[in-house]
C-alpha positions in Angstrom: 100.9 107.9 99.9 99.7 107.8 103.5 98.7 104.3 105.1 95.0 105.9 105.6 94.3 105.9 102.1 95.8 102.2 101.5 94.3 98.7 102.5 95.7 95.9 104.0 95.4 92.8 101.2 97.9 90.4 102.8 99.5 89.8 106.4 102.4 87.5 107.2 104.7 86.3 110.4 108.3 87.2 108.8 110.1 90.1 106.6 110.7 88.3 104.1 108.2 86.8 103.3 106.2 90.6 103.3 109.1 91.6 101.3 108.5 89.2 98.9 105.0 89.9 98.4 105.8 93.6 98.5 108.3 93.0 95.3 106.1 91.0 93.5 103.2 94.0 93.8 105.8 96.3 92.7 107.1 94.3 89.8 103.7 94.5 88.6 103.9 98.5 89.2 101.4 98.7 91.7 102.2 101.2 94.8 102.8 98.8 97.4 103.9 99.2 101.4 104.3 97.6 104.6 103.9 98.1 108.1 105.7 95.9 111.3 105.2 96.7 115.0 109.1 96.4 115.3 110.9 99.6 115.7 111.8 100.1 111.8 113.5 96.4 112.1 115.5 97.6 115.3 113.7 95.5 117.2 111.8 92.8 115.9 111.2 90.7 118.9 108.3 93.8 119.4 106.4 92.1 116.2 105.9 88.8 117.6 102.9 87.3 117.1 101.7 90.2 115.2 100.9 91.0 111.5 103.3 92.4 108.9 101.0 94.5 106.9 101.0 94.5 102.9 99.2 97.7 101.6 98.0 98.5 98.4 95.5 101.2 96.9 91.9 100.3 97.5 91.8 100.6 93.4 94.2 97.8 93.3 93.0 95.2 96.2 91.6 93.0 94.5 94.3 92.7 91.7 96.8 92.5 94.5 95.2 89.7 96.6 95.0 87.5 93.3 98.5 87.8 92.1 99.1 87.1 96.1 97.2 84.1 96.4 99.0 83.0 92.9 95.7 83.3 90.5 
């Protein structure tokens, strides 16, 4: 799946935090990804201050920011 077909439906300031979310859409066997401004984690002092990126199908946004915001 390419990241142009995908929308954003979360951001956060750490990994693991996204991770979390990103397992918790995946549990639920929706395709999930993320996307940091750090170098593939090499360098994550390049992400600061910026958005970690939760993706889902546009199909499944709204589905996705529910189980996200815990409804």
């Amino acid at each position: 799946m390419d990241f142009h077909d995908m929308v954003v439906v979360a951001t956060y300031t750490d990994h693991p935090s996204a991770e979390a979310a990103l397992s918790l859409l995946r549990s639920e066997g929706l395709e999930a990804e993320m996307s940091a401004d750090d170098a593939g984690g090499e360098l994550p002092n390049l992400d600061i201050g910026r958005s970690i990126r939760v993706y889902v199908e546009p199909k499944d946004a709204e589905f996705a920011r529910g189980l996200l915001e815990g409804g």
